[in-house]
C-alpha positions in Angstrom: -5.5 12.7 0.3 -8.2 13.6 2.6 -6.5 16.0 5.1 -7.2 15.7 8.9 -9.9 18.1 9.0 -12.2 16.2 6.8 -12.5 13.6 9.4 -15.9 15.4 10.4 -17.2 12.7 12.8 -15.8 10.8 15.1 -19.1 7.7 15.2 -19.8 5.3 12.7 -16.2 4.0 11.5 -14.8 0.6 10.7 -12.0 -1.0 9.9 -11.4 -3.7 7.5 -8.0 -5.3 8.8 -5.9 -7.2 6.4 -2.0 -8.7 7.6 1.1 -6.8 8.9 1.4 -3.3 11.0 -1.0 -0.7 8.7 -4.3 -1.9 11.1 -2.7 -1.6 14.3 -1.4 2.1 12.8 -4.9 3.2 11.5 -6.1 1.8 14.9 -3.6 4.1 17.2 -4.2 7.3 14.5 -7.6 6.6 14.8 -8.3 6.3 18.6 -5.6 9.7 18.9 -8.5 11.3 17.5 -10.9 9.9 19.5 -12.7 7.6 17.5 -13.3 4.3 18.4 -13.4 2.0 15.4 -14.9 -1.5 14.9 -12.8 -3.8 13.6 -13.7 -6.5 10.9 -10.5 -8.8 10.9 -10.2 -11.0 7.9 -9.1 -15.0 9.7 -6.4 -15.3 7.0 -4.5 -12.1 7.2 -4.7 -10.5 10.3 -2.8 -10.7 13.7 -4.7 -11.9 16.7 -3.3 -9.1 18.6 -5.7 -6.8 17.0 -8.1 -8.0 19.8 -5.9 -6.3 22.9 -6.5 -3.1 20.8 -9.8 -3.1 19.6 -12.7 -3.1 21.6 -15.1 -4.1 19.1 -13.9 -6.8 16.7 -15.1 -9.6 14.8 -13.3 -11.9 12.6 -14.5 -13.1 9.3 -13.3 -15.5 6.7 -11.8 -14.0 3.4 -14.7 -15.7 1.8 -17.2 -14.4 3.8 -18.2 -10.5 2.4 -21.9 -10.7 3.1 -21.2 -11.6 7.0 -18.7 -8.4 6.6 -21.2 -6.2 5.7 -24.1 -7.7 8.1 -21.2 -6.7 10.7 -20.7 -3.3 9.5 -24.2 -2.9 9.4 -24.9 -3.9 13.0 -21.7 -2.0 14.3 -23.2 0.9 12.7 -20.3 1.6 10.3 -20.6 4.4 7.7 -16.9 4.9 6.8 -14.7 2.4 7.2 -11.1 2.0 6.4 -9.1 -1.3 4.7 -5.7 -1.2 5.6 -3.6 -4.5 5.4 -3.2 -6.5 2.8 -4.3 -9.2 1.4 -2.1 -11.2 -0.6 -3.6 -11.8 -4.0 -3.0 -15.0 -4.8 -5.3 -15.9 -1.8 -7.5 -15.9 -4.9 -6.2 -19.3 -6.0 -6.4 -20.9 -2.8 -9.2 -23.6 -1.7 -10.9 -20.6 -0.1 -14.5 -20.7 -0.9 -16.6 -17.5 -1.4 -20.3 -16.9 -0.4 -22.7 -15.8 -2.8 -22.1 -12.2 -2.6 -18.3 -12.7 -3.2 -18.7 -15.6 -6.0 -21.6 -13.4 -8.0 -18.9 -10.5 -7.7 -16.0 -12.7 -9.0 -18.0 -14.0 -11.9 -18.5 -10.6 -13.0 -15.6 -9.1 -13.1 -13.7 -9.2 -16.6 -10.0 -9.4 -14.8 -8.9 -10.6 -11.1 -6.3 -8.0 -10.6 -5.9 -6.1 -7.9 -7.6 -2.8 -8.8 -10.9 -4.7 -10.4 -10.9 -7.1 -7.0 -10.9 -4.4 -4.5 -12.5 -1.6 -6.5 -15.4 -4.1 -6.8 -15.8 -4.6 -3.4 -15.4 -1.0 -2.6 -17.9 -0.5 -5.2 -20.7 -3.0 -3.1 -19.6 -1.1 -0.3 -20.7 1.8 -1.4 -23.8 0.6 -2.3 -24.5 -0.8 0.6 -24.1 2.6 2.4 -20.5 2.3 3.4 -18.1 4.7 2.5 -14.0 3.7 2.0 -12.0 6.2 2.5 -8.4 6.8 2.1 -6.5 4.6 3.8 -3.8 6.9 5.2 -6.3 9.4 6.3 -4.9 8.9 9.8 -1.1 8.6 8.8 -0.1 11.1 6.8 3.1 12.0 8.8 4.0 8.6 7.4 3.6 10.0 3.7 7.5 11.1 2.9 7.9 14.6 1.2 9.7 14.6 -2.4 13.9 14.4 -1.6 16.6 12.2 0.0 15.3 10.7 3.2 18.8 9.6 4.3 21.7 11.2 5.2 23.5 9.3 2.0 21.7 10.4 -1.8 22.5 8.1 -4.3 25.4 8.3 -5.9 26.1 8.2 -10.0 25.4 4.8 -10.5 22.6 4.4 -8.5 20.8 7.5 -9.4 20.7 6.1 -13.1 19.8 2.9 -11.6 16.8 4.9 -10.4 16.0 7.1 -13.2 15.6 3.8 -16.0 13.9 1.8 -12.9 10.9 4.8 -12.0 10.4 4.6 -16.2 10.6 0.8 -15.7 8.4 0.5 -12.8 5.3 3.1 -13.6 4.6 1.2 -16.8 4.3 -1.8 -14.5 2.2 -0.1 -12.3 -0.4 1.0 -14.8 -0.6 -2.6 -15.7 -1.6 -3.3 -12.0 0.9 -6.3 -12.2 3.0 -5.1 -9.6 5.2 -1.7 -8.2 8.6 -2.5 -7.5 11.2 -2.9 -9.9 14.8 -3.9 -9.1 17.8 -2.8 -11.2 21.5 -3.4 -12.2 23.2 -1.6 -14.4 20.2 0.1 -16.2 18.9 -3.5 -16.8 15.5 -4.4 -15.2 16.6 -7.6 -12.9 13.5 -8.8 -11.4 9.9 -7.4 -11.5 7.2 -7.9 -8.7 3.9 -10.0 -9.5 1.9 -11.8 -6.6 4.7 -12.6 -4.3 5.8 -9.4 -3.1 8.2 -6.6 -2.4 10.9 -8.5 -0.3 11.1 -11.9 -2.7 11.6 -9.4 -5.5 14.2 -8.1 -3.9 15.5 -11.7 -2.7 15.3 -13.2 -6.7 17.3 -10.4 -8.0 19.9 -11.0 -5.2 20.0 -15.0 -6.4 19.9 -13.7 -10.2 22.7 -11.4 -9.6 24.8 -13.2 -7.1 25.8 -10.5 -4.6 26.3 -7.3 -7.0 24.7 -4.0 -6.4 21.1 -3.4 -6.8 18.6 -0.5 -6.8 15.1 -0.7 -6.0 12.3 0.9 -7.1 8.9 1.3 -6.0 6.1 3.1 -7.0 2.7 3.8 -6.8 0.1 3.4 -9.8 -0.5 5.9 -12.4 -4.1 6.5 -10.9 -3.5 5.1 -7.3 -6.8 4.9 -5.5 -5.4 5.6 -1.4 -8.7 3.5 -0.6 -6.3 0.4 -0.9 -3.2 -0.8 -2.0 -1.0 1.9 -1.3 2.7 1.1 -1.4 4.4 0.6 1.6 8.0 0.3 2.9 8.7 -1.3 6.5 11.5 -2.2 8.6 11.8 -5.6 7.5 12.3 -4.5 3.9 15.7 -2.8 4.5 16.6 -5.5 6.3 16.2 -7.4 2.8 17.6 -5.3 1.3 21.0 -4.8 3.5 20.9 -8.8 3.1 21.0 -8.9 -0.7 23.4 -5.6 -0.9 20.7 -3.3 -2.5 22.4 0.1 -1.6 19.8 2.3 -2.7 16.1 2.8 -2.3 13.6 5.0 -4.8 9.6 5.8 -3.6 6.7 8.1 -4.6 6.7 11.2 -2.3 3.3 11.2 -0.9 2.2 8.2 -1.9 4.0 6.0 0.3 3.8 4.4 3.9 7.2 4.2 5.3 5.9 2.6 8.8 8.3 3.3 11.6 9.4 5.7 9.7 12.0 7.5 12.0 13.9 3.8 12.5 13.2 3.1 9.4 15.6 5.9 8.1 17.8 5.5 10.9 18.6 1.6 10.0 19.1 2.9 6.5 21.7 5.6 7.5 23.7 2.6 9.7 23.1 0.4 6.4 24.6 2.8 4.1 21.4 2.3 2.3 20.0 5.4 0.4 16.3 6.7 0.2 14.7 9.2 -2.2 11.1 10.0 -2.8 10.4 11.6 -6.0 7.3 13.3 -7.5 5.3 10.5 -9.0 5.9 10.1 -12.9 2.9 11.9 -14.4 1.7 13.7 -11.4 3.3 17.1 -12.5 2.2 16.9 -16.0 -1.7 16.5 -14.4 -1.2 19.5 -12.4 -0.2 21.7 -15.3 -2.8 20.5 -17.3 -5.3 21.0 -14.3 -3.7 24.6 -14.7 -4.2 25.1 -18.0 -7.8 24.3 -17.9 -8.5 26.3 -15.3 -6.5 29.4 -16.7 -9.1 28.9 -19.8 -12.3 29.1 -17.8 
C-alpha cells in the first residue's frame, strides 16, 4: 500500500463514490491532507449526503462511464480514487450501458468482479487517469496481525478459523466471494453476489441458532485499487444477532470502519476478532528473499 508520503500532490484528484461509509472516509482523509477532491457519485449507490461534503460533485448513472470520464476530464482529475461498492449484480439489472461501457462488457471473457473493475481501471488508465489504492488515506483503519479484542478465540473457534481461512482463500482466488462462515469445521454458507451480512444471516437460518465463525479474507492477489474487504459496525451487529462468537480478517488488508467502536461493540458482544497474515503472503516474501539473496 502506497504509504502517506507518496501522496506527492495535493491538485488533480477524484473520487469515484460507490454506497455505504468508505467515500465519505476517503473524503475526510483526503481533505485532512488538504486536498480537495471531486467527486463522481454513481445515482445507484451513493448517499446524497456526499453533496454537504464535497464541493465539487456530479452524479452519474452506473451506465454512464463515458460522461464519468468527460467529468474527470473537465475537473481536471489525474488520480482518482473508487471507494464504495457497487453491488455486482447491478450487472443484471435493466441498467443500460453507453457505448463505452457496452464495447467494454462485450469484451471481456468473464463478468466477475476483478475483470469488471480491472477493465475499467484499465480505460482509466488509458485515458490518463491513474487509480490508486483505495485506502491510501486510511491506513489507520488497516488492523495489524493479532487479536483485536480483549476475548481471542477460544478452542473451538480458533479451529473454526483455521479450516475456514483454508476454506475461504480458495474462494477468493476464484473471485466468487471472501467470507466463509463455519460450524464445526464444516463450511455453512459461502458468499457470492449478495454479500457479507446475508452470508452471515443464511448460515444463522441453516444452523438454527448454534455457534458460528466467520471468515473473511482478501484475494490471493488483492488489487487495493477496489474491492478491498471491509468490516463495519452493522456487521457485528449481524453477527451478535445470528450468535456468530468469533470473527477472522487479513491484517493489512482490511477496512474495519469505525474501528475503535467497532472493537468496543465486539468486547460488550463477547464477539472475538483476529487478523492474521494473509495465506500466501509470507511464502511471497521468502521467495522475494530468496531471489534477492541470489542476485
Amino acid at each position: 500500500m502506497p504509504s502517506p508520503k507518496e501522496v506527492s500532490s495535493t491538485t488533480g484528484w477524484g473520487l469515484i463514490a460507490g454506497n455505504g461509509k468508505f467515500p465519505f472516509l476517503v473524503l475526510e482523509g483526503a481533505r485532512s491532507r488538504g486536498i480537495d477532491m471531486a467527486v463522481i457519485a454513481i445515482r445507484e449507490e451513493a448517499s446524497p449526503q456526499l453533496e454537504q461534503l464535497a464541493r465539487r460533485l456530479h452524479w452519474v448513472s452506473l451506465g454512464e462511464l463515458s460522461r464519468a470520464i468527460e467529468l474527470l476530464h473537465s475537473e481536471g482529475v489525474r488520480q482518482a480514487v473508487m471507494a464504495g461498492q457497487v453491488k455486482h449484480n447491478k450487472i443484471f439489472s435493466s441498467i443500460r450501458p453507453d457505448w463505452k461501457l457496452a464495447k467494454l462488457l462485450l469484451s471481456l471473457p468473464k463478468k466477475n468482479t476483478d475483470s469488471l473493475i480491472g477493465a475499467v481501471a484499465g480505460l482509466l488508465e488509458d485515458e490518463g487517469i491513474h487509480l490508486v489504492d483505495s485506502t491510501v488515506f486510511l491506513a489507520s483503519l488497516l488492523p495489524e496481525k493479532g487479536v483485536l479484542t480483549r476475548r481471542a478465540p477460544d478452542e473451538e473457534e480458533a479451529a473454526d478459523i483455521a479450516y475456514g481461512r483454508e476454506v475461504a482463500h480458495r474462494l477468493a482466488g476464484l473471485d466468487l466471494g471472501q467470507t466463509v462462515v463455519i460450524r464445526e469445521r464444516a463450511c455453512v454458507a459461502v458468499e457470492a453476489m449478495e454479500g457479507t451480512d446475508e452470508t452471515i444471516e443464511r448460515a444463522a437460518r441453516l444452523t438454527q441458532g448454534k455457534r458460528l465463525a466467520v471468515v473473511k479474507v482478501s484475494k490471493p492477489d488483492q488489487d487495493m485499487r477496489f474491492d478491498v474487504p471491509v468490516v463495519g459496525l452493522r456487521t457485528i451487529d449481524v453477527m451478535q444477532r445470528c450468535h456468530a462468537t468469533s470473527l477472522a480478517i487479513d491484517a493489512g488488508r482490511t477496512l474495519l470502519f469505525d474501528r475503535e467502536k467497532l472493537i468496543a461493540t465486539a468486547d460488550e458482544a463477547g464477539i472475538a476478532i483476529e487478523a492474521f497474515t494473509p495465506l500466501g503472503a509470507e511464502g511471497a516474501s521468502d521467495k522475494t528473499v530468496q531471489k534477492r539473496g541470489k542476485k
